[in-house]
Z-matrix of the N, CA and C atoms (Angstrom, degrees):
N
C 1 1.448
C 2 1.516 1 107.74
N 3 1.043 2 107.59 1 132.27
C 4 1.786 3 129.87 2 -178.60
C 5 1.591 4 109.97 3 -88.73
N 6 1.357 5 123.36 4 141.15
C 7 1.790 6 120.05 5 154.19
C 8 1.094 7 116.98 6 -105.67
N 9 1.582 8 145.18 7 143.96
C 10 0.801 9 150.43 8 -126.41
C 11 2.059 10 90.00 9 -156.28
N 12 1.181 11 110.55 10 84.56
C 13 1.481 12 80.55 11 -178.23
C 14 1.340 13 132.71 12 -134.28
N 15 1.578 14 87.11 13 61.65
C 16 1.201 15 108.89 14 146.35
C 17 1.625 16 151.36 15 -31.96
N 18 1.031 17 133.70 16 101.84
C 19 1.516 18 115.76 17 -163.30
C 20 1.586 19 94.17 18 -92.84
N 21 1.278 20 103.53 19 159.27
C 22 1.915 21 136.73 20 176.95
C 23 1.170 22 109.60 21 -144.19
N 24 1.501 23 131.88 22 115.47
C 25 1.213 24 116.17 23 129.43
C 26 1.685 25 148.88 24 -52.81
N 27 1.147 26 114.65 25 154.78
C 28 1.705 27 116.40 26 -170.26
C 29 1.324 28 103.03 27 -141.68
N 30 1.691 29 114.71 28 103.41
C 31 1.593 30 112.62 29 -171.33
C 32 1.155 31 130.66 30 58.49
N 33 1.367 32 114.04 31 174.70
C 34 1.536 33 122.64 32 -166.04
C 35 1.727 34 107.90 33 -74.48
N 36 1.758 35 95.74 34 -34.97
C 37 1.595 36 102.11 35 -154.85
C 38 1.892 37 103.31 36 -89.20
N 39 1.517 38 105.85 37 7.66
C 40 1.576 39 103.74 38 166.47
C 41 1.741 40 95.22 39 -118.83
N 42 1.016 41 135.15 40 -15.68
C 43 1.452 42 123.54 41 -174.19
C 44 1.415 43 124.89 42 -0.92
N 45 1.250 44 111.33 43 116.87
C 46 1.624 45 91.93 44 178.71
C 47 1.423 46 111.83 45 85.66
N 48 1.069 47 142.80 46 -16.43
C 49 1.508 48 129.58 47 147.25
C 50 1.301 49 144.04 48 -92.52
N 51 1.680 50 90.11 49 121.06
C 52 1.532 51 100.30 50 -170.18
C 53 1.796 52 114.47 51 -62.85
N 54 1.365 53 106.18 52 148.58
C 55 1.368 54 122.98 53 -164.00
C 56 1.724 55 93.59 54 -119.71
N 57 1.404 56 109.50 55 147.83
C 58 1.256 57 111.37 56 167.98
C 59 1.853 58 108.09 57 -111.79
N 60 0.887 59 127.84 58 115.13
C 61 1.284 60 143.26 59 167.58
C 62 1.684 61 122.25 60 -58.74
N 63 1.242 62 139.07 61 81.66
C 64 0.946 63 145.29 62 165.65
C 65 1.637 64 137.61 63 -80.93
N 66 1.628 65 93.05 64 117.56
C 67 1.957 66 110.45 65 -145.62
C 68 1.463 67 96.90 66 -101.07
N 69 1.086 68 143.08 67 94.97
C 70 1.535 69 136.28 68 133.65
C 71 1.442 70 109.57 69 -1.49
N 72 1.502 71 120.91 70 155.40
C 73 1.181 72 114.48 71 150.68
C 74 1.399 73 117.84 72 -120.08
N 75 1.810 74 98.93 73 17.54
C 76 1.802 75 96.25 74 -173.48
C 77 1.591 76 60.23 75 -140.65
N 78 1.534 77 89.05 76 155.13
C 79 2.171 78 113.39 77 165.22
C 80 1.256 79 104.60 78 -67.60
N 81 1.043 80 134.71 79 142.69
C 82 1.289 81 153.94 80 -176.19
C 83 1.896 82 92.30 81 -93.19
N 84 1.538 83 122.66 82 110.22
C 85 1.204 84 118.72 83 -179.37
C 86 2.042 85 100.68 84 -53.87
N 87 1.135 86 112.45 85 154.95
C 88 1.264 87 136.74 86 178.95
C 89 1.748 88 110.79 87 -110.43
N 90 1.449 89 122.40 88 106.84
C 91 1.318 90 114.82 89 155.76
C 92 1.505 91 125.57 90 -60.23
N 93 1.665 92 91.30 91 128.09
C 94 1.949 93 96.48 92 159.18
C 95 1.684 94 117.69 93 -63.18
N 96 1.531 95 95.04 94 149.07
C 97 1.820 96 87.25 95 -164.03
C 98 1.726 97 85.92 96 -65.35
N 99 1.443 98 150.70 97 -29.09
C 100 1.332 99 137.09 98 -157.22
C 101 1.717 100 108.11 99 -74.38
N 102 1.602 101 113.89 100 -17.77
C 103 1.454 102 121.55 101 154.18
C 104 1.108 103 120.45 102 -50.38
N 105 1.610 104 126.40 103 -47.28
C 106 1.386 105 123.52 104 -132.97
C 107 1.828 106 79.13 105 -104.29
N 108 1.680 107 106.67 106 138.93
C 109 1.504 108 108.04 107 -175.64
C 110 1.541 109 94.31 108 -130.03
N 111 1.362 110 115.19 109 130.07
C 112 1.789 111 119.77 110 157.23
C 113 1.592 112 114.40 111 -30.75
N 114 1.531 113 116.30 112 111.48
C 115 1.476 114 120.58 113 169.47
C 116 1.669 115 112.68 114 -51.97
N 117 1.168 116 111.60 115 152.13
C 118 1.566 117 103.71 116 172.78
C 119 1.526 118 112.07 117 -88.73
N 120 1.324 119 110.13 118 152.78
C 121 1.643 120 124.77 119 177.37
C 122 0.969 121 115.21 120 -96.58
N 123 1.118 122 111.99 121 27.62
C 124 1.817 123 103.59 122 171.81
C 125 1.623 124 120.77 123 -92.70
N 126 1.415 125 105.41 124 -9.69
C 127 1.336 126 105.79 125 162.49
C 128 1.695 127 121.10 126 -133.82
N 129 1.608 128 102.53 127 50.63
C 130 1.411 129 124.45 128 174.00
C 131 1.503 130 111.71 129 -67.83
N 132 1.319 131 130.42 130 152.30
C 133 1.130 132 120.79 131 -148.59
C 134 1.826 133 83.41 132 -110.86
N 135 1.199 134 121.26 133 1.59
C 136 1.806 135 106.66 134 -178.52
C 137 1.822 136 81.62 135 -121.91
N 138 0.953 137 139.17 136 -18.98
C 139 1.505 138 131.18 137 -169.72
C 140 1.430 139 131.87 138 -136.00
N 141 1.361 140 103.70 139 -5.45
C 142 1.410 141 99.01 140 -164.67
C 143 1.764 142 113.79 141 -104.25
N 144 0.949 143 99.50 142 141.17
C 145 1.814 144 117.86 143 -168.17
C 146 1.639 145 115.35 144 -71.18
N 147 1.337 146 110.25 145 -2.89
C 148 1.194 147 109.44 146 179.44
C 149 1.573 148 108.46 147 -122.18
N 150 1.433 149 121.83 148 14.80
C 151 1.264 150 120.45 149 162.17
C 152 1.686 151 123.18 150 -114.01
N 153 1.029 152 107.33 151 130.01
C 154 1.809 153 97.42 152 -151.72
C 155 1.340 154 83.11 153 -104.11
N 156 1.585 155 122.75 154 36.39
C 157 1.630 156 115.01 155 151.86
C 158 1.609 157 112.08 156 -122.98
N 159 1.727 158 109.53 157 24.23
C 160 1.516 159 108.14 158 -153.54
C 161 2.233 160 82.50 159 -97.19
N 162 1.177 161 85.66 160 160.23
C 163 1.238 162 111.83 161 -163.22
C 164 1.671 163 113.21 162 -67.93
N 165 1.522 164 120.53 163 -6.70
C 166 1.125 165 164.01 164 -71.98
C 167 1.965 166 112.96 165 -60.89
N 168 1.237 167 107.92 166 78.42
C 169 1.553 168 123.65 167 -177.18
C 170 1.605 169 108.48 168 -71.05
N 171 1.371 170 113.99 169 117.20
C 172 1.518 171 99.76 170 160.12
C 173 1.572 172 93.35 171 -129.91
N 174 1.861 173 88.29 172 136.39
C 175 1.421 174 94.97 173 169.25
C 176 1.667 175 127.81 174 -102.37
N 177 0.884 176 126.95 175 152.30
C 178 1.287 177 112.23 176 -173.58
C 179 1.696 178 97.47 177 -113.95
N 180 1.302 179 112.43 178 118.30
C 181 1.558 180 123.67 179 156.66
C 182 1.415 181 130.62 180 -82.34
N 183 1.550 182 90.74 181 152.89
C 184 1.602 183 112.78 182 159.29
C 185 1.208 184 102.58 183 -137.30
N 186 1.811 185 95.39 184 127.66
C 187 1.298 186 123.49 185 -158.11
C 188 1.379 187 98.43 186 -88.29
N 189 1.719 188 124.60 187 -42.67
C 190 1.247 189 100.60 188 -179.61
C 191 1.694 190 136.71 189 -75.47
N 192 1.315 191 85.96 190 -17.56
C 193 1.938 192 91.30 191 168.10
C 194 1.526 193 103.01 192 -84.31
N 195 1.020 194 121.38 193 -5.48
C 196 1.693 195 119.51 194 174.46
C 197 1.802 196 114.59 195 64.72
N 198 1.787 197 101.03 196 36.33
C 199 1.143 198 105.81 197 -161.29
C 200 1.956 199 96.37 198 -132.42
N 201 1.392 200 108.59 199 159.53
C 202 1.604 201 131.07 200 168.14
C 203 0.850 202 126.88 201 -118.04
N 204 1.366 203 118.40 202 156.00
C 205 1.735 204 129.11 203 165.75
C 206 1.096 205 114.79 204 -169.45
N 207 1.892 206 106.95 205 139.41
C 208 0.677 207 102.91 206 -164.06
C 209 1.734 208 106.81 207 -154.37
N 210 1.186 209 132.87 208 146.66
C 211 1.825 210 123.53 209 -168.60
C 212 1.791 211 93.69 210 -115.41
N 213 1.162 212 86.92 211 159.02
C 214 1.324 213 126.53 212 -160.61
C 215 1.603 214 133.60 213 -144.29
N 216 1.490 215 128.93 214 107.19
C 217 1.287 216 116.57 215 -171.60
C 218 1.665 217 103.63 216 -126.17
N 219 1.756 218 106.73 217 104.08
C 220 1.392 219 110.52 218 -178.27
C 221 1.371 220 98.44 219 -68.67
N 222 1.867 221 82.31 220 156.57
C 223 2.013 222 99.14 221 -174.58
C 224 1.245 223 96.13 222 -125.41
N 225 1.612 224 146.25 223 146.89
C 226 1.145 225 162.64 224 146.58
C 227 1.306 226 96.05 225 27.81
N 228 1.718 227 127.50 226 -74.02
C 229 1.079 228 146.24 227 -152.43
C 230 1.515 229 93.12 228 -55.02
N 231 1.077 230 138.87 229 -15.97
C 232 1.435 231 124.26 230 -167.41
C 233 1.998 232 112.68 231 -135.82
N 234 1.496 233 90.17 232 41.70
C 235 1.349 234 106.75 233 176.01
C 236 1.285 235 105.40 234 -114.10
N 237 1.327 236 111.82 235 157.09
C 238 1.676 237 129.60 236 -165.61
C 239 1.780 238 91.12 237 -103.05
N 240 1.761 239 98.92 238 -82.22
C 241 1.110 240 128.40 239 -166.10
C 242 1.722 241 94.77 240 -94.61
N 243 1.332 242 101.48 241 131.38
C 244 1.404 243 94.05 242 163.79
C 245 0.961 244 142.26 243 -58.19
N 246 1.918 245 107.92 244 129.28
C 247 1.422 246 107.84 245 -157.04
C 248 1.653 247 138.28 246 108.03
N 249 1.898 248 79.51 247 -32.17
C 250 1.918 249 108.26 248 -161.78
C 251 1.647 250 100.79 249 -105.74
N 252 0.924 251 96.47 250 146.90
C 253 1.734 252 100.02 251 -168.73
C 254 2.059 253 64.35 252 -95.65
N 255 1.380 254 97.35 253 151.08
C 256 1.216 255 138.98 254 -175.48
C 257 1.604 256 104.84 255 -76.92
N 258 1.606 257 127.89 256 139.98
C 259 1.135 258 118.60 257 -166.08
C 260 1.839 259 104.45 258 -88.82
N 261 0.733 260 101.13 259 -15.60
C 262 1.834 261 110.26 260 170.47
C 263 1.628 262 115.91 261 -64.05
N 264 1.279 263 90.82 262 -38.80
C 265 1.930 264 90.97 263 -166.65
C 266 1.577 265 92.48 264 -81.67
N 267 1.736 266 129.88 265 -42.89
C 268 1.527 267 132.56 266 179.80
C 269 1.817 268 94.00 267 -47.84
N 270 1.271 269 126.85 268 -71.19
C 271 1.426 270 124.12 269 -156.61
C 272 1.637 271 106.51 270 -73.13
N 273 1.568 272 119.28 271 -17.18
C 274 1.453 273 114.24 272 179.66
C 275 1.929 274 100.09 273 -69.56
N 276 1.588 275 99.54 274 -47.26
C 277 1.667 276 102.74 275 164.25
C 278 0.970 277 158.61 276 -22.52
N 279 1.568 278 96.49 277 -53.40
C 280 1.397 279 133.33 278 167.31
C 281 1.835 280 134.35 279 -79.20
N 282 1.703 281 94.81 280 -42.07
C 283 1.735 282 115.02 281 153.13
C 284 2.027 283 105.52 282 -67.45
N 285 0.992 284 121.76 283 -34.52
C 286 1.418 285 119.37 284 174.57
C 287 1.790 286 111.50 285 -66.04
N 288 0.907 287 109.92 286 -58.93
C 289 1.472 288 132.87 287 172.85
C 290 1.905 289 98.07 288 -44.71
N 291 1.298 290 111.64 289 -54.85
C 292 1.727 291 126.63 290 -162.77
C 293 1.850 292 86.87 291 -71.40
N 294 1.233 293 108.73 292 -48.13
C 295 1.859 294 94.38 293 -175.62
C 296 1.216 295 107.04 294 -85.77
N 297 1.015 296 147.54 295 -81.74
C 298 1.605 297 149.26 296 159.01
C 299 1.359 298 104.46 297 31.28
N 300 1.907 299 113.36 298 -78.85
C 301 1.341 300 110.89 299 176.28
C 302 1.771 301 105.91 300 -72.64
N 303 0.924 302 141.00 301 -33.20
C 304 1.622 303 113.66 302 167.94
C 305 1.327 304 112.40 303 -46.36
N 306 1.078 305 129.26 304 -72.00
C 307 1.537 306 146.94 305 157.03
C 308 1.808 307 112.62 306 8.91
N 309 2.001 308 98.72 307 -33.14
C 310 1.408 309 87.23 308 -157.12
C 311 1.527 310 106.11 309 -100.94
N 312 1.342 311 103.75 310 13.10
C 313 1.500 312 104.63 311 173.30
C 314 1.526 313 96.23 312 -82.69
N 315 1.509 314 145.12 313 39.87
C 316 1.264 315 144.87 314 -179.50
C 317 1.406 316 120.77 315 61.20
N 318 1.600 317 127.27 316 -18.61
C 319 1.931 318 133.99 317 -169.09
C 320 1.862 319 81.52 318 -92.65
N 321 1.041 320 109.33 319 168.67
C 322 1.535 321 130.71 320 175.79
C 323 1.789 322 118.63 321 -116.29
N 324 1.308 323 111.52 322 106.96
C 325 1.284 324 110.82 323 -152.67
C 326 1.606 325 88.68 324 -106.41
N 327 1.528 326 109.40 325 163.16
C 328 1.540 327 108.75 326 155.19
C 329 1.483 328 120.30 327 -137.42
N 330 1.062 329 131.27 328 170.21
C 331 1.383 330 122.80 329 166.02
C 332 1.411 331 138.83 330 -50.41
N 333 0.887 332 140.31 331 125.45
C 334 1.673 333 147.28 332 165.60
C 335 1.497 334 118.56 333 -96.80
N 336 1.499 335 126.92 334 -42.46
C 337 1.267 336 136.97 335 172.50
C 338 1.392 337 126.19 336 -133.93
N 339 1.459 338 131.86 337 147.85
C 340 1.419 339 104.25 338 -179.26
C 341 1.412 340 86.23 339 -156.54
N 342 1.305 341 113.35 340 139.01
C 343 1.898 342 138.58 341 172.07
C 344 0.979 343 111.76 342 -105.75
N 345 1.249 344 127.31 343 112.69
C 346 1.379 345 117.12 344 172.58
C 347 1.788 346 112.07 345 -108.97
N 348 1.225 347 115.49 346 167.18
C 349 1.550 348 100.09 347 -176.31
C 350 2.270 349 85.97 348 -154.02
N 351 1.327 350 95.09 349 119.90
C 352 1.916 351 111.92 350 -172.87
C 353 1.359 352 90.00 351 -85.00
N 354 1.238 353 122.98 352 120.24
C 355 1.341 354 124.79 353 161.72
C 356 1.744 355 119.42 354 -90.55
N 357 1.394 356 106.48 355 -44.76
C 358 1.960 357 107.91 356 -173.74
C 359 1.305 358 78.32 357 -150.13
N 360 1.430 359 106.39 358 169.76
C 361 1.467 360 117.10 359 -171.83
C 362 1.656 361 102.46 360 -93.56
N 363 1.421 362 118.40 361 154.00
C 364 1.553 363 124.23 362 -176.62
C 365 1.786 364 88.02 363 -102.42
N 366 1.120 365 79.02 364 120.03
C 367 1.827 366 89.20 365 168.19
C 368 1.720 367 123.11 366 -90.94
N 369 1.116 368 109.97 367 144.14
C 370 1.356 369 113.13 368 179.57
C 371 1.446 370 106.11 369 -52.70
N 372 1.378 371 117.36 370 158.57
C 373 1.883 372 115.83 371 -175.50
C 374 1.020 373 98.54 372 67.64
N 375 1.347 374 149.17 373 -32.78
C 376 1.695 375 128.15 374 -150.73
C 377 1.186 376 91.89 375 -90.14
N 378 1.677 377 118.95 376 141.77
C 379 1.478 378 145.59 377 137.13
C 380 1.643 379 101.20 378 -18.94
N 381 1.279 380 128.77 379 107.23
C 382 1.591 381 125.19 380 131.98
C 383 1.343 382 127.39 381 -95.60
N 384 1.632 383 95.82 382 143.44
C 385 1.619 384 86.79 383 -175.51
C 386 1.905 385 92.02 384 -109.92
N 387 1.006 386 126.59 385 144.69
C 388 1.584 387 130.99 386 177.87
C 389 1.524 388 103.22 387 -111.09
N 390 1.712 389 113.78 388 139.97
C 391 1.219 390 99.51 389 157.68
C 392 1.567 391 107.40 390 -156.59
N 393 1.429 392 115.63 391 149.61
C 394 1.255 393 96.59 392 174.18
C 395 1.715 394 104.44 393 -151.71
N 396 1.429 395 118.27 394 179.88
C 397 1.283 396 129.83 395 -157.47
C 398 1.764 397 109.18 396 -160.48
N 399 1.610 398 102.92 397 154.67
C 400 1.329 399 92.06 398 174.70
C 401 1.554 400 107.88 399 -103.27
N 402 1.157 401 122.98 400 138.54
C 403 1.382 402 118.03 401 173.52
C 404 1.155 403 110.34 402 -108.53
N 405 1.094 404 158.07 403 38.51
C 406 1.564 405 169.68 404 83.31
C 407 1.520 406 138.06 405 -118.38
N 408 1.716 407 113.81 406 150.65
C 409 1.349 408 93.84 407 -162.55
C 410 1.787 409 89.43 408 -143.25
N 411 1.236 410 115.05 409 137.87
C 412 1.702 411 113.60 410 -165.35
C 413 1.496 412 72.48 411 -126.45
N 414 1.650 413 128.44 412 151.81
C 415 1.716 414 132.43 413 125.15
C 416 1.453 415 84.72 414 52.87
N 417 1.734 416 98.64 415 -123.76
C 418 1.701 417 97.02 416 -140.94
C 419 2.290 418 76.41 417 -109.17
N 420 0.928 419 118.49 418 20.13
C 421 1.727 420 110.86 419 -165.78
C 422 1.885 421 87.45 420 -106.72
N 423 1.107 422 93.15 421 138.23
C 424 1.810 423 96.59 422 155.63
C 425 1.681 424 96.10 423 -144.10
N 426 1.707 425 100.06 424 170.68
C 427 1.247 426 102.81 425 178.46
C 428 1.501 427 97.27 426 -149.87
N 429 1.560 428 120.40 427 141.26
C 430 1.254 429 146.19 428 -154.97
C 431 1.344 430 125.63 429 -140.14
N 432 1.283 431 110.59 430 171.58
C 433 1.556 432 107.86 431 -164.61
C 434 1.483 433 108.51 432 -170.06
N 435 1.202 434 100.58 433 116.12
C 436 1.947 435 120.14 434 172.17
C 437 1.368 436 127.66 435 -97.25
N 438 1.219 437 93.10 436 157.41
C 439 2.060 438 96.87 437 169.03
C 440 0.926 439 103.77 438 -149.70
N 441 1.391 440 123.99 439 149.25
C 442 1.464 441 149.78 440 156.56
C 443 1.726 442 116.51 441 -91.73
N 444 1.408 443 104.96 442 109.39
C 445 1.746 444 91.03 443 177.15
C 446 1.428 445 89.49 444 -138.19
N 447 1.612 446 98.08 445 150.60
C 448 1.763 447 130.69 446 152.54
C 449 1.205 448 91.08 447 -26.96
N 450 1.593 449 121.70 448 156.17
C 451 1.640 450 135.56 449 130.81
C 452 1.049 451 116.97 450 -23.63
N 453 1.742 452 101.25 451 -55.44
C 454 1.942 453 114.85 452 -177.41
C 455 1.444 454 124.82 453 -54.89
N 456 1.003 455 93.62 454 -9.38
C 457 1.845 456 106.12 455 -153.11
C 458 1.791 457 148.01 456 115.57
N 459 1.782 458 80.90 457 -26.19
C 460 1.545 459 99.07 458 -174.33
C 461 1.083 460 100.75 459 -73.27
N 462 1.783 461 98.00 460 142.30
C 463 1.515 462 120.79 461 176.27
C 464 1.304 463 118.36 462 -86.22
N 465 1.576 464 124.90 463 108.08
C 466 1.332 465 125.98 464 -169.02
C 467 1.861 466 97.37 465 -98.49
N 468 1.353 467 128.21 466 -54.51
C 469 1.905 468 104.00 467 174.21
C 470 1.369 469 87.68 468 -151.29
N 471 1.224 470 105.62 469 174.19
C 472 1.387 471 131.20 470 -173.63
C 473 1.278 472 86.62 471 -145.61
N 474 2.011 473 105.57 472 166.97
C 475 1.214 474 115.30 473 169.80
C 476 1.851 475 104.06 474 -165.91
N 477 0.995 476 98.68 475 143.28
C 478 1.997 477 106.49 476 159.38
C 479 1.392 478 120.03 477 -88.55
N 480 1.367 479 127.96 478 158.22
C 481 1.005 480 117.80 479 140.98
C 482 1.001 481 107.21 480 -156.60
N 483 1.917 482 124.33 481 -170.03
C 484 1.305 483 150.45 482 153.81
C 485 1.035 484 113.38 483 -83.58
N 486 1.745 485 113.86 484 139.17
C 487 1.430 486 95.52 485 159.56
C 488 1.197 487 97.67 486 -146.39
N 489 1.706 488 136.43 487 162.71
C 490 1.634 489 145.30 488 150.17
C 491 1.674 490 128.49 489 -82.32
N 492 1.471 491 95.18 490 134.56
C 493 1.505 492 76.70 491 -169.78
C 494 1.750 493 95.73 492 -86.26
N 495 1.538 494 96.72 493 167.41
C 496 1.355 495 96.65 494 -179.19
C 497 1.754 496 114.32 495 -87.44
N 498 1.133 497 123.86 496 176.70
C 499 1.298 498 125.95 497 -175.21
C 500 1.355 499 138.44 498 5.47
């Protein structure tokens, strides 16, 4: 493996940061998308029925708004801070929620990027309600968007993302 270190800028909002460029010296083979196949969820760690450590989320869709939802009551096991539902299990939630509804146009999408933004903390015991939707869809790219809220209303995180569909 070669370095290349060259600097580039990329947009306004990195200006000025140097990038290190990393060169193979053999091609890295490339999958055809008719290779690449949707993993199964049966042993997803927020949904799947065959892992008896999954968090156990079922969402219920509607396929034609291309949207989910789904409730949720964290238990001890998935606290950070005491008390605090853990910021890993909120954004694993929320990226679950973000593919799920891609998912329900029937192709199997996965993540590429994900933003998350913590609004109030999700407390252990508390009712979550999750939901998410795609709000655009190009070729094989869609892009989506979740929330996490209290029973009450309160907004504990939201998030965007990217995702690819598979094959």
């Amino acid at each position: 493996v070669g370095f290349d270190f060259s600097a580039w800028e990329t947009g306004n909002a990195l200006k000025g940061i140097r990038w290190v460029r990393i060169v193979r010296s053999m091609p890295t083979p490339v999958k055809r998308p008719s290779q690449l196949r949707a993993p199964s969820d049966e042993s997803c760690f927020v949904c799947g029925p065959a892992n008896p450590r999954s968090l156990p989320v079922s969402f219920r869709v509607e396929p034609k708004a291309s949207a989910v939802e789904a409730s949720f009551e964290p238990g001890r096991e998935t606290q950070g801070y005491d008390g605090v539902v853990h910021g890993g299990i909120i954004a694993a939630l929320l990226d679950e929620a973000m593919v799920k509804a891609a998912n329900a146009s029937g192709r199997a999408f996965a993540t590429a990027s994900l933003s998350v933004r913590f609004r109030s903390p999700g407390r252990v015991g508390e009712s979550l309600v999750i939901r998410g939707r795609v709000v655009e869809r190009r070729g094989r790219l869609a892009r989506a968007a979740a929330t996490i809220h209290a029973v009450g209303g309160r907004l504990v995180a939201q998030a965007e993302g990217s995702l690819v569909r598979h094959g």
